[in-house]
C-alpha positions as CSV (number, residue, x, y, z in Angstrom):
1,X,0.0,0.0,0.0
2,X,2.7,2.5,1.2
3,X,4.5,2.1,-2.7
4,X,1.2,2.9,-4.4
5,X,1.0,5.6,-2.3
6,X,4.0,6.7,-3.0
7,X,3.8,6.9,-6.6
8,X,0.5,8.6,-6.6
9,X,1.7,11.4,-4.6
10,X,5.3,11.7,-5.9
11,X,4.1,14.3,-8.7
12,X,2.3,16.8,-6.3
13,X,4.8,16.3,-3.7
14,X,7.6,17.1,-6.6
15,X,6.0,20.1,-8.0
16,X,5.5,21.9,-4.7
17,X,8.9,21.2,-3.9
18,X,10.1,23.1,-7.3
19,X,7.5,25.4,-6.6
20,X,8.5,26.7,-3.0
21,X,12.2,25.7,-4.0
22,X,13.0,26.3,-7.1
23,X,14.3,24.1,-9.6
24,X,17.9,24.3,-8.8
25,X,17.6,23.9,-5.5
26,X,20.1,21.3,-4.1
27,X,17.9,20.2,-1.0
28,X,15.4,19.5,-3.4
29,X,15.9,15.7,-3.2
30,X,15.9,15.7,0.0
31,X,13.0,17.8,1.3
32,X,10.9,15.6,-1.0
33,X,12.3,12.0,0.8
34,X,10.9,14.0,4.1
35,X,7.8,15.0,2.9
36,X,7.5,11.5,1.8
37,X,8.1,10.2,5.2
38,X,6.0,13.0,6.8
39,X,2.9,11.9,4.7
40,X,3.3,8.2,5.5
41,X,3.4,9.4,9.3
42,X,0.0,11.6,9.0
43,X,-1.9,9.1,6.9
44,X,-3.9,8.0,9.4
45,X,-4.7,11.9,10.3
46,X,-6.0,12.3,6.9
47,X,-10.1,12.4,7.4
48,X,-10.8,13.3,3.8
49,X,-12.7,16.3,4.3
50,X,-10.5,17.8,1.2
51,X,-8.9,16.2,-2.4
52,X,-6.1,14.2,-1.0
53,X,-3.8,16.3,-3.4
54,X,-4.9,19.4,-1.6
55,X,-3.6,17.3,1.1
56,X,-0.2,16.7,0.0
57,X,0.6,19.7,-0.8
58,X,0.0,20.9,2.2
59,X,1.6,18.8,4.3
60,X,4.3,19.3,1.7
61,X,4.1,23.1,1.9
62,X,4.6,22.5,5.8
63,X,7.5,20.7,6.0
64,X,9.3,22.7,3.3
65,X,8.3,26.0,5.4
66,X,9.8,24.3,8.3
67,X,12.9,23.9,5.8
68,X,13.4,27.3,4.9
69,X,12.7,28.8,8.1
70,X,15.8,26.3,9.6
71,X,18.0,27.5,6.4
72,X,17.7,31.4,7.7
73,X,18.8,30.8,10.8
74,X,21.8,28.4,10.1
């Protein structure tokens, strides 16, 4: 189950990585293995009030905020 969810997610969680990124962004990679593992861990939060690719992105857009605000003060 966790590999078919991983390929139906893998193209929202990549574009809001590039999105809030940027393309050339090295951590890229990366932030999108711990979004990964950050989805698989709040699964069983997701209710389904919302499209689940609303969802992902997110809980993508979360954990890449949490990224960049770690990156500023490094």
């Amino acid at each position: 189950m966790a590999e078919d969810f991983y390929w139906r997610v893998k193209p929202v969680v990549a574009r809001t990585v590039r999105r809030l990124l940027g393309r050339l962004d090295q951590d890229g990679d990366d932030i999108s293995q711990l979004t990964m593992m950050q989805l698989i861990e709040a699964m069983p939060r997701y209710r389904g009030d919302c499209p689940l690719d609303a969802w992902v992105a997110a809980v993508s857009a979360n954990v890449i905020y949490k990224h960049i605000r770690r990156r500023r003060l490094e």
